[in-house]
C-alpha positions, -999 to +999 in steps of 0.1 A: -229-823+851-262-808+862-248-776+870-228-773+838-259-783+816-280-751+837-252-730+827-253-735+792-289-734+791-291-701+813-266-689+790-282-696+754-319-687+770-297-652+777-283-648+742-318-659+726-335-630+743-305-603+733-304-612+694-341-612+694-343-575+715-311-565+690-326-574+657-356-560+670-337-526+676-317-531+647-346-530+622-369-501+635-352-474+612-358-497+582-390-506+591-398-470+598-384-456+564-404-485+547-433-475+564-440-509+579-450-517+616-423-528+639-436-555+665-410-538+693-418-506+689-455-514+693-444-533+722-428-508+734-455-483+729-479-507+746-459-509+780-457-471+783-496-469+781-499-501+801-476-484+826-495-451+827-525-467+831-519-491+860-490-479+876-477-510+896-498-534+886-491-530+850-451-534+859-458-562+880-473-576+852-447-567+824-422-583+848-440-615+852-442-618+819-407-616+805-400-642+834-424-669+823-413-661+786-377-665+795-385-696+818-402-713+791-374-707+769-354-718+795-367-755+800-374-760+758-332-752+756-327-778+790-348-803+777-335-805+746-298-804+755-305-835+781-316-854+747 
């Protein structure tokens, strides 16, 4: 049971990060021809500097982040399925 409810969570945790990154990619032309900011291309833009500037550290960093993010996501999608 245990096991099947990690799944499903791992799963869903997956799929909330690929429609976000998607939609994200999805809408930069739009955004662009509308001449409004896009929060994943400034993202993105960020990283690169951040990378450049601190080498390994800053992907250290970049890395650890994304893992909290998606563990937190993670445990908000297990706690809520065990309710």
């Amino acid at each position: 049971m245990t096991k099947q409810l990690l799944k499903k969570a791992a799963r869903a945790t997956n799929a909330w990060f690929g429609i976000g990154i998607l939609g994200g990619i999805i809408f930069i032309p739009i955004d662009l021809l509308f001449h409004k900011q896009n929060n994943l291309l400034d993202l993105f833009q960020l990283l690169i500097q951040f990378i450049r500037n601190h080498s390994l550290i800053g992907i250290g960093l970049i890395i650890g982040c994304l893992a909290a993010g998606w563990l937190i996501i993670f445990l908000v999608i297990y706690f809520f399925c065990l309710a």
